[in-house]
NUGU-449335 format. One record per atom (N, C-alpha, C): residue number from 1; x, y, z; atom name; chain. Coordinates in steps of 0.02 Angstrom, whole numbers. Example, Ala and Ser with C-alpha at 12.3 -4.5 7.8 and 13.67 -1.06 7.14 Angstrom:
% NUGU-449335
    i       u       v       w  at  ch
    1     660    -284     390   N   A
    1     615    -225     390  CA   A
    1     660    -165     390   C   A
    2     642    -112     354   N   A
    2     684     -53     357  CA   A
    2     645       2     394   C   A
This chain:
% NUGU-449335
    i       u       v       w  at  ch
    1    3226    7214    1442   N   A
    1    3290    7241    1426  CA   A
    1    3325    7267    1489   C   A
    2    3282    7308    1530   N   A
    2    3301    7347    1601  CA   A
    2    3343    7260    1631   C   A
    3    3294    7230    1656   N   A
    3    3316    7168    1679  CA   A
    3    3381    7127    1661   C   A
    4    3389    7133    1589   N   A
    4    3439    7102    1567  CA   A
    4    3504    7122    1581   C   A
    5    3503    7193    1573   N   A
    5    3542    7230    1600  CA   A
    5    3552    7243    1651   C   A
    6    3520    7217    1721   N   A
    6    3541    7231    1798  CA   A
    6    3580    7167    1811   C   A
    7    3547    7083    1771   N   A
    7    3554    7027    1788  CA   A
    7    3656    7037    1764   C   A
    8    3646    7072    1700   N   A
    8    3737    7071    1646  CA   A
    8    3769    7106    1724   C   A
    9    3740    7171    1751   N   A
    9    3782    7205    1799  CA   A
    9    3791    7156    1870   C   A
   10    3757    7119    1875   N   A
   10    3747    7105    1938  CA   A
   10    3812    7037    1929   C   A
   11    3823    6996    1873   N   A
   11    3858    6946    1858  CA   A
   11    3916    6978    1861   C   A
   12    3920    7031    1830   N   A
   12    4002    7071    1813  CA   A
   12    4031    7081    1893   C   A
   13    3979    7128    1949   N   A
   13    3998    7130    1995  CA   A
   13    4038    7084    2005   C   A
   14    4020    7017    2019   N   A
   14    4015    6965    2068  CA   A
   14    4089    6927    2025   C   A
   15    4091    6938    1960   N   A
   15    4145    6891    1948  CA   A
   15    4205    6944    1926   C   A
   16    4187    7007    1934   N   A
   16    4277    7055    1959  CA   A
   16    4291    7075    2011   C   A
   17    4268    7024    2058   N   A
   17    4271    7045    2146  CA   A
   17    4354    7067    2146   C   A
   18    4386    7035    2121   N   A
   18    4470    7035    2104  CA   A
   18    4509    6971    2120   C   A
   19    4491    6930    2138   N   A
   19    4535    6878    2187  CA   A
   19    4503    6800    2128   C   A
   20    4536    6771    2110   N   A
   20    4518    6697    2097  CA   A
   20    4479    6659    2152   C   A
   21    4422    6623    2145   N   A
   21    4396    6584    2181  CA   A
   21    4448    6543    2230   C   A
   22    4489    6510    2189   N   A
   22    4545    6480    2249  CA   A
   22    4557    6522    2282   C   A
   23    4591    6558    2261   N   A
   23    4648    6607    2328  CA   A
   23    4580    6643    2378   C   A
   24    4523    6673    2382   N   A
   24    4455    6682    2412  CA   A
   24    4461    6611    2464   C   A
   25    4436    6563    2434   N   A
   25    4433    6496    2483  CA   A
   25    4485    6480    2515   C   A
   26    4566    6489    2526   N   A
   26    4623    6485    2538  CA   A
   26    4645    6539    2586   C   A
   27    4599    6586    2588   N   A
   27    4600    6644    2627  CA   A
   27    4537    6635    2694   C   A
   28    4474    6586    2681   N   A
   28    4436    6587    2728  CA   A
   28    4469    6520    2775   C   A
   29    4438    6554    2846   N   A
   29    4452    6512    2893  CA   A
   29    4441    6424    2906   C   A
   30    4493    6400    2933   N   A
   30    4461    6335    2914  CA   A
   30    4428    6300    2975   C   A
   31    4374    6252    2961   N   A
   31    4343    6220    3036  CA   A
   31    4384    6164    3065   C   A
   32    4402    6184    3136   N   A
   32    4453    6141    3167  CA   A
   32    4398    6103    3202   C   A
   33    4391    6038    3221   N   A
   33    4347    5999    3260  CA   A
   33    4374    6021    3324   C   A
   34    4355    6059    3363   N   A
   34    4360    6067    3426  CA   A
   34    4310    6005    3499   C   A
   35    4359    5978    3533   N   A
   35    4331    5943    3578  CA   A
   35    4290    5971    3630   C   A
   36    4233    5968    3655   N   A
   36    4192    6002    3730  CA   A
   36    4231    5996    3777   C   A
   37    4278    5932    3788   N   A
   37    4331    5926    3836  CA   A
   37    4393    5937    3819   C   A
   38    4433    5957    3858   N   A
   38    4501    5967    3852  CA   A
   38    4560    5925    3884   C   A
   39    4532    5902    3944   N   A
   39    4530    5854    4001  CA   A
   39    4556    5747    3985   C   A
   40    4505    5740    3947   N   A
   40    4516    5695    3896  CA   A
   40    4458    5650    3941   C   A
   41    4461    5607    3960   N   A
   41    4423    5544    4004  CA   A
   41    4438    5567    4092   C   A
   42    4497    5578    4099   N   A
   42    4482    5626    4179  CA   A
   42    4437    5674    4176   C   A
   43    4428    5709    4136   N   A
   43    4367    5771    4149  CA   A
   43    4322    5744    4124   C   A
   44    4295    5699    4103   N   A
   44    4230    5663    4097  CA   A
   44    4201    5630    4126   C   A
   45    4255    5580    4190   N   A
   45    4226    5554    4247  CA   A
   45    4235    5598    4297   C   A
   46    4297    5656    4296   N   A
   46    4292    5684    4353  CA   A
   46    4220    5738    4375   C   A
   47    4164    5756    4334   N   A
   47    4132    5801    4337  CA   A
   47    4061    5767    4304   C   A
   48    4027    5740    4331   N   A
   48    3979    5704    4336  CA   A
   48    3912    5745    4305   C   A
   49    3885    5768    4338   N   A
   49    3847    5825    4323  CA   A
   49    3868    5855    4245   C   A
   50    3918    5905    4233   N   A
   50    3922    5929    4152  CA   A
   50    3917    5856    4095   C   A
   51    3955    5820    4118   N   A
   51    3978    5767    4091  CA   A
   51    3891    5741    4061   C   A
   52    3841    5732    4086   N   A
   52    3785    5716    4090  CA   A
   52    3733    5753    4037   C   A
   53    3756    5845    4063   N   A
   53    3733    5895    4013  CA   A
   53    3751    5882    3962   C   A
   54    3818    5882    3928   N   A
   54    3852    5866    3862  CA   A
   54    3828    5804    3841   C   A
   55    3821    5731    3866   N   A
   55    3788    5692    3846  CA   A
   55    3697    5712    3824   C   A
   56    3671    5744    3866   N   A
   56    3612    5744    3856  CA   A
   56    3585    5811    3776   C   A
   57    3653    5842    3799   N   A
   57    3671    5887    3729  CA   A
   57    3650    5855    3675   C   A
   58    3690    5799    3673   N   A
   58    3705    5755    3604  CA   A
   58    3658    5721    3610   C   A
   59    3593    5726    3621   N   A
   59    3540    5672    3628  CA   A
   59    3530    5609    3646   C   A
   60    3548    5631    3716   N   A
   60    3557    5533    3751  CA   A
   60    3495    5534    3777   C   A
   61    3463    5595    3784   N   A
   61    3394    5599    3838  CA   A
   61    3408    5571    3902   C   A
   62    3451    5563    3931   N   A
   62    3458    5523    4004  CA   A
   62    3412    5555    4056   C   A
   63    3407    5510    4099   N   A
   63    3346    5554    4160  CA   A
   63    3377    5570    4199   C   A
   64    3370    5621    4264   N   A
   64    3412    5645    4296  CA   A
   64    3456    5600    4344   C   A
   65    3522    5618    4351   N   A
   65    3577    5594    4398  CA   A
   65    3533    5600    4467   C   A
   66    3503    5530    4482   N   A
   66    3485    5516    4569  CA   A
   66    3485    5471    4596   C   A
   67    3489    5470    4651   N   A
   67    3524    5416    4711  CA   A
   67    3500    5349    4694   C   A
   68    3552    5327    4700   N   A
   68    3507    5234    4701  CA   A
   68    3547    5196    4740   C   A
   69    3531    5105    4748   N   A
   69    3578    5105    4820  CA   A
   69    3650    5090    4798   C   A
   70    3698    5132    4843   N   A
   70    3768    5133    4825  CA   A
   70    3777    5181    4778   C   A
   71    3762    5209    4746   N   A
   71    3777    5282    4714  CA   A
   71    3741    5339    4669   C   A
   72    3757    5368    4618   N   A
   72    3701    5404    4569  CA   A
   72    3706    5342    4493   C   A
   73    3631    5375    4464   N   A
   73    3639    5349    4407  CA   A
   73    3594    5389    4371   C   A
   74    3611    5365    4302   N   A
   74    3550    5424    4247  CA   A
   74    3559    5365    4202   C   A
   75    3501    5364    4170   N   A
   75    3498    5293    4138  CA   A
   75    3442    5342    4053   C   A
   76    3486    5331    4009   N   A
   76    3453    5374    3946  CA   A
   76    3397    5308    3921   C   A
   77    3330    5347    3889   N   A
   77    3299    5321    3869  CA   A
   77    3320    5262    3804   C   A
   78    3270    5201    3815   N   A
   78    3301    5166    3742  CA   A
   78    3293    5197    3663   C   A
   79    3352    5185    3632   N   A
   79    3363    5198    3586  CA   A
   79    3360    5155    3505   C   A
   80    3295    5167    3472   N   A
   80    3298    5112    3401  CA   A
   80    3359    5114    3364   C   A
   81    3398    5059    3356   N   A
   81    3444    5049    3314  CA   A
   81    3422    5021    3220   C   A
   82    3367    5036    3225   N   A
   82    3333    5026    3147  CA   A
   82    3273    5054    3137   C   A
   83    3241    5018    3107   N   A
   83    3170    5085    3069  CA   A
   83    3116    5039    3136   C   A
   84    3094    5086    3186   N   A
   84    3063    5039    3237  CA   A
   84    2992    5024    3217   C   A
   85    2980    5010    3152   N   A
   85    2888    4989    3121  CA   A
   85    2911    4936    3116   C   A
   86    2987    4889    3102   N   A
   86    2996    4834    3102  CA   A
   86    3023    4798    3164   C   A
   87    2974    4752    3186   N   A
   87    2988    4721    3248  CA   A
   87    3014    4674    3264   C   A
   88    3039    4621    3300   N   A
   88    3068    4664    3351  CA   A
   88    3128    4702    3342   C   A
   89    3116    4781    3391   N   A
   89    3167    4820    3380  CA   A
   89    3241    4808    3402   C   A
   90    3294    4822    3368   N   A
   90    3359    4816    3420  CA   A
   90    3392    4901    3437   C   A
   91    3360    4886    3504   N   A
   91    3383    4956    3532  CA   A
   91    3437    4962    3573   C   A
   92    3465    5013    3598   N   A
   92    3532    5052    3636  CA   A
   92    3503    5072    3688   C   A
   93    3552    5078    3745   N   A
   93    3544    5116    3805  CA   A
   93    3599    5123    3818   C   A
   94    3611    5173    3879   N   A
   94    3655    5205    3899  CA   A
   94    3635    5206    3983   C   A
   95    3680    5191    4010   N   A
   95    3684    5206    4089  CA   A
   95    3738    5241    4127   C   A
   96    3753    5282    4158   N   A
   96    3798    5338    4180  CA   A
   96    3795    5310    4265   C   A
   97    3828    5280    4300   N   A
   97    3843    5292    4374  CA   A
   97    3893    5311    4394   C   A
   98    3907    5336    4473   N   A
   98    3941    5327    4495  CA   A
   98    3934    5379    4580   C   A
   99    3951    5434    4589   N   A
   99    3959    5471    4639  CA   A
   99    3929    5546    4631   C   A
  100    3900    5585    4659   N   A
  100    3876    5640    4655  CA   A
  100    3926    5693    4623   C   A
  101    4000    5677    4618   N   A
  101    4020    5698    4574  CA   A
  101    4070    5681    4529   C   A
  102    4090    5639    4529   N   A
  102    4131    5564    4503  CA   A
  102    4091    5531    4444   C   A
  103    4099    5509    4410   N   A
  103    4080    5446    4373  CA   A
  103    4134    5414    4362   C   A
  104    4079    5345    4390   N   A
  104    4126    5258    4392  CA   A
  104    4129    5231    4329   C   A
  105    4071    5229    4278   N   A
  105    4072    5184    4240  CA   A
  105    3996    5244    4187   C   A
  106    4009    5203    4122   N   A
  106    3973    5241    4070  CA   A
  106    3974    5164    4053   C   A
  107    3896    5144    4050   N   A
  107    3889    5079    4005  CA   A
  107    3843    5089    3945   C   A
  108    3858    5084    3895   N   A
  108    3814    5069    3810  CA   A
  108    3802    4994    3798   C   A
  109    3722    4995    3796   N   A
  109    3691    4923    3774  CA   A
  109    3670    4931    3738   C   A
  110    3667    4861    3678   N   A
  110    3637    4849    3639  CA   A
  110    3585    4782    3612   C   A
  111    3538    4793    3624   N   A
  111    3484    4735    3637  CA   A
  111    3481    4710    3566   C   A
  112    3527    4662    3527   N   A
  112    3503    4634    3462  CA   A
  112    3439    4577    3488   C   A
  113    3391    4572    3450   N   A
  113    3320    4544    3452  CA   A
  113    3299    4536    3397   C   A
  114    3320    4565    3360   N   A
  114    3318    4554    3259  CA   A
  114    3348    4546    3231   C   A
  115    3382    4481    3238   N   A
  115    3451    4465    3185  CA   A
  115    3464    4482    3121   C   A
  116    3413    4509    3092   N   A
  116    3387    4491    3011  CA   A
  116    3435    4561    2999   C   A
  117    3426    4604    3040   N   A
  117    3451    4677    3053  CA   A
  117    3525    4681    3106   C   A
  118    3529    4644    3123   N   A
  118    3605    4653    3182  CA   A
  118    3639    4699    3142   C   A
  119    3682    4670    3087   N   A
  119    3738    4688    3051  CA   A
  119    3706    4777    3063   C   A
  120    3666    4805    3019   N   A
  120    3638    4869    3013  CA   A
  120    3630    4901    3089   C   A
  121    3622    4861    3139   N   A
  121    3595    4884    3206  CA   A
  121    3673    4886    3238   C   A
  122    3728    4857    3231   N   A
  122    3779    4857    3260  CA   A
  122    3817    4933    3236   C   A
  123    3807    4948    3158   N   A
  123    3839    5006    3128  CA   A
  123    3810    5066    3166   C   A
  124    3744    5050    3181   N   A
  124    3727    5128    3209  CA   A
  124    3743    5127    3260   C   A
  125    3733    5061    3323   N   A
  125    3769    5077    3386  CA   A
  125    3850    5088    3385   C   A
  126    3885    5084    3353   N   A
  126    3950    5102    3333  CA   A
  126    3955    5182    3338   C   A
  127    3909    5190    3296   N   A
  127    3907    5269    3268  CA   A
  127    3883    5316    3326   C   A
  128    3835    5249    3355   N   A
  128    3800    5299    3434  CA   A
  128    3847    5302    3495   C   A
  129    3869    5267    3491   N   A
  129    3936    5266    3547  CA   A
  129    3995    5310    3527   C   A
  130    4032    5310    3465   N   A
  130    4058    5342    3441  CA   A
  130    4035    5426    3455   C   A
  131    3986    5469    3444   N   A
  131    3983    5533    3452  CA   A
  131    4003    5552    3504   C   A
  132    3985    5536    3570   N   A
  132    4035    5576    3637  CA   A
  132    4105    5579    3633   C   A
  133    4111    5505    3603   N   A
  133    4187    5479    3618  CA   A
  133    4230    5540    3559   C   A
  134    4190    5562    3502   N   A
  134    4231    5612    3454  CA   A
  134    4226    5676    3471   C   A
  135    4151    5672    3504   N   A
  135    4129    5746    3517  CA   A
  135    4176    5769    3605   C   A
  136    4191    5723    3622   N   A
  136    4228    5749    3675  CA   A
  136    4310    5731    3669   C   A
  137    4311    5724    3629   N   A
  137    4414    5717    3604  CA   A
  137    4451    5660    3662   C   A
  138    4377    5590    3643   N   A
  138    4449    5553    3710  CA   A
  138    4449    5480    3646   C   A
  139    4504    5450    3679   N   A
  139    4542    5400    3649  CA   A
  139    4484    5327    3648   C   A
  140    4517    5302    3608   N   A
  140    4473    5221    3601  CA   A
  140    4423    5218    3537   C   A
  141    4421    5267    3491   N   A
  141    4371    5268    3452  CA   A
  141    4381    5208    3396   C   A
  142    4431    5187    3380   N   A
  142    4441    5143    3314  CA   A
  142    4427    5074    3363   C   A
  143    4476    5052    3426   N   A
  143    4465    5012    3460  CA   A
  143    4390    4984    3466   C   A
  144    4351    5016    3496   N   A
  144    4286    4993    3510  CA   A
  144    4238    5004    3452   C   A
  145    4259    5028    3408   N   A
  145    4212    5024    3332  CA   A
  145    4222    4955    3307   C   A
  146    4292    4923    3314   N   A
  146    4301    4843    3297  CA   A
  146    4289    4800    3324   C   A
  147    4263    4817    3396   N   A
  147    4253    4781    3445  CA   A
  147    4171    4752    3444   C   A
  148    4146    4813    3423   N   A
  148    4092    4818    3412  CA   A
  148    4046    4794    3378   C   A
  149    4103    4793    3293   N   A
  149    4054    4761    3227  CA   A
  149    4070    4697    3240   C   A
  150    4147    4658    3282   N   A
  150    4161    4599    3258  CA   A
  150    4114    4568    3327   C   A
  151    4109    4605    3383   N   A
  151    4060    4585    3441  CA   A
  151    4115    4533    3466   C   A
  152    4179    4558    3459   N   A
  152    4243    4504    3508  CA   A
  152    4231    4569    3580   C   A
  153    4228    4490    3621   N   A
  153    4235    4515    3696  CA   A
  153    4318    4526    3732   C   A
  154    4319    4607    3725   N   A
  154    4392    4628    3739  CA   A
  154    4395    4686    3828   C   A
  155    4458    4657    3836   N   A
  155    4476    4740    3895  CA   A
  155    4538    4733    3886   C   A
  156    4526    4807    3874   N   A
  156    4610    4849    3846  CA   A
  156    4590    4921    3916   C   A
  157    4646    4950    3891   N   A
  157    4666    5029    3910  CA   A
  157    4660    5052    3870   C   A
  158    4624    5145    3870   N   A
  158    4649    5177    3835  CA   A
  158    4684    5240    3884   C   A
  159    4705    5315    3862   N   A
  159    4739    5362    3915  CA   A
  159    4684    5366    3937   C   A
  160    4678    5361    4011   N   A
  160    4616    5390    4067  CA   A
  160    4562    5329    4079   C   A
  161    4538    5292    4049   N   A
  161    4490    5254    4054  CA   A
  161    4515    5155    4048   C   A
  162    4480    5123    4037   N   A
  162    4478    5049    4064  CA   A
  162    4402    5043    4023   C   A
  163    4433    5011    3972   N   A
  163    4355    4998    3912  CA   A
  163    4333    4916    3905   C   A
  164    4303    4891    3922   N   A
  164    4258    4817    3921  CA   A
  164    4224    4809    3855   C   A
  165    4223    4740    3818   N   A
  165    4157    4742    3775  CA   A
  165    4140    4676    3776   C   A
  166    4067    4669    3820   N   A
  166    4064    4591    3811  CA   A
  166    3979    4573    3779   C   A
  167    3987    4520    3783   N   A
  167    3929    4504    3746  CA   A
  167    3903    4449    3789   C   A
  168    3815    4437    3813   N   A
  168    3793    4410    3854  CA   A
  168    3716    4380    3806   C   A
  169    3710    4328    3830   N   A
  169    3635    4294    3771  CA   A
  169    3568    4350    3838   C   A
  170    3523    4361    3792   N   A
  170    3456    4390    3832  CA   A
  170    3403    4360    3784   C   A
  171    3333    4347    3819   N   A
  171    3283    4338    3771  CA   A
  171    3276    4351    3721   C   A
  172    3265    4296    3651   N   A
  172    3256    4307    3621  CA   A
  172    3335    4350    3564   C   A
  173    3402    4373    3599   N   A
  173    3453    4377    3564  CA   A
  173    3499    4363    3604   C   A
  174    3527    4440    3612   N   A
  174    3595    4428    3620  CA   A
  174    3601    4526    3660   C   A
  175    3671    4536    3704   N   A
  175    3677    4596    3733  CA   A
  175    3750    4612    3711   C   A
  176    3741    4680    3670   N   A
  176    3826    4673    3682  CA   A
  176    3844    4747    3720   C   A
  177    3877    4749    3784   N   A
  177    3880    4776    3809  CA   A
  177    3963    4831    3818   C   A
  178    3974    4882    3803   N   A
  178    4033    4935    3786  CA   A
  178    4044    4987    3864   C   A
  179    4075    4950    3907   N   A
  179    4097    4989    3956  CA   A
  179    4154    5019    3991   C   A
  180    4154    5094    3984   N   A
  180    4187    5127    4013  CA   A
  180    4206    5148    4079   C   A
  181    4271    5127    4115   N   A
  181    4263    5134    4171  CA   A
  181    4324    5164    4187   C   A
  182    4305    5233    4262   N   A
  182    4384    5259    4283  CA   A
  182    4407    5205    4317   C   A
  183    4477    5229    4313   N   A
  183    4552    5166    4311  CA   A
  183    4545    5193    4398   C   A
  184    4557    5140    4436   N   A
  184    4582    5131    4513  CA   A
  184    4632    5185    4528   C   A
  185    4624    5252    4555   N   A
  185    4676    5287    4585  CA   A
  185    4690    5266    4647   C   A
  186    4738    5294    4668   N   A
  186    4809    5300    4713  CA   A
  186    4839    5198    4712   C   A
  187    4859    5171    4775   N   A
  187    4915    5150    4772  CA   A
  187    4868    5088    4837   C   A
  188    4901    5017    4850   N   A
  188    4898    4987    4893  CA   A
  188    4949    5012    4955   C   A
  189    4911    5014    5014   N   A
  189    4950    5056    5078  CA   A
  189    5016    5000    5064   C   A
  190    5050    5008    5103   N   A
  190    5125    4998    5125  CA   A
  190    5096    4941    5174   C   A
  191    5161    4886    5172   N   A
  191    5124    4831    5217  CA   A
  191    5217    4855    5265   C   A
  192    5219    4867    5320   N   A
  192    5274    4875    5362  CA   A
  192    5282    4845    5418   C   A
């Protein structure tokens, strides 16, 4: 009886708070997707190093940014694009070069080797390429998601960057490769 009577009080509380459920939910704050960058694709190649952290944030696992010949690189471990007990796997990688504090180029591979699975293996590399590109607020995301599933070999622009997607035969499949690269600054000298 005691019980019954704390459970009746405890319900009454809770449903004469005073406010309708709507107007309560209409009153709480709402979640804005905030970008890590602000910068857009200039502050992602311009700053090499964070740029790397925030990737490795988002679970790229990359190994550390170090010298190789002609510049830096961090090259993230491969990545299963399906359930990897079924073989052969089609996995992702990721490679980051460019300058100790610059980055030239951000390349995403994808090793199809199990056709049976492509279609399924292309959606997640979509989706895996896709997270920086949302999680850091830069342009090209619909572009290279179509680029991607239809595996047409394209180069466009987007603001800040110069995006590639080509596709190359490798043992046993096929490579389709999604590269990002900073656009050529300044100007050809003056011929006088």
């Amino acid at each position: 009886m005691i019980r019954a009577a704390v459970l009746l009080a405890l319900v009454a509380m809770l449903a004469g708070c005073g406010q309708p459920a709507a107007d309560k939910a209409a009153e709480r704050p709402r979640a804005t997707p905030t970008p890590f960058v602000t910068g857009g694709w200039a502050t992602v190649f311009g700053d090499a190093p964070k740029t790397i952290e925030l990737l490795n944030g988002m679970g790229f696992r990359l190994s550390p940014y170090a010298a190789v010949e002609g510049g830096m690189e961090a090259t993230a471990q491969p990545t299963p694009m399906a359930d990897p007990s079924i073989k052969p796997v089609n996995t992702a990688n990721l490679t980051v070069t460019g300058d100790a504090q610059r980055i030239g180029k951000l390349a995403f591979a994808l090793d199809i080797v199990n056709l049976d699975s492509s279609p399924f293996a292309k959606e997640q590399f979509a989706r895996w390429v896709d997270r920086p590109l949302a999680s850091l607020g830069l342009p090209g995301r619909e572009e290279v998601k179509r680029g991607i599933m239809t595996e047409s070999p394209t180069s466009a622009k987007v603001a800040g960057a110069d995006y590639q997607i080509t596709r190359t035969p490798i043992d046993g499949g096929r490579r389709l490769i999604v590269t990002f690269t900073r656009p050529a600054t300044g100007t050809e000298p003056r011929k006088q």
